[in-house]
FILUM-967497 format. One record per residue (C-alpha): residue in one letter; x, y, z. Coordinates in steps of 0.5 Angstrom, whole numbers, plus 2048, in hexadecimal, padded with zeros to 3 digits. Layout:
BEGIN
AXYZ
...
This chain:
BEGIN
X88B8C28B6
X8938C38B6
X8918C58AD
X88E8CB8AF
X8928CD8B5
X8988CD8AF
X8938D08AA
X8928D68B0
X8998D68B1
X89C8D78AA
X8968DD8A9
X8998E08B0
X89F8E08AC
X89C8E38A5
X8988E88A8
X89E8ED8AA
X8A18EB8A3
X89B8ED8A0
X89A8F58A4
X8A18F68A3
X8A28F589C
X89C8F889A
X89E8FE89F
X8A48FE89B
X8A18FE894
X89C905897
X8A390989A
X8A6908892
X8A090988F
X89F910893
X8A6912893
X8A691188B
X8A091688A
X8A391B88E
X8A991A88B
X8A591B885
X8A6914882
X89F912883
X89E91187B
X8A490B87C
X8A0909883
X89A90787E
X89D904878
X8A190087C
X89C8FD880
X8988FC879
X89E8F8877
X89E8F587E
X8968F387C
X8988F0875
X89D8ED878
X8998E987D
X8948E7877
């Protein structure tokens, strides 16, 4: 019991990590198209990708 009452606390804890990055990463996305700059927003999530792998 006491395992996953931990498990569900540290998920607790990551889940607004996770919004709040990914809301993070939308708002630059977006400001960097209307600014413009959405080819760079592009090759540099390809490069985030050929980094990952």
């Amino acid at each position: 019991m006491h395992g996953k009452n931990k498990k569900g606390q540290v998920w607790e804890t990551l889940v607004p990590w996770i919004i709040g990055i990914g809301v993070l990463v939308m708002i630059i996305i977006i400001f960097m198209i209307l600014s413009g700059k959405g080819q760079g927003a592009i090759d540099f999530f390809k490069n985030l990708v050929r980094f990952g792998k």
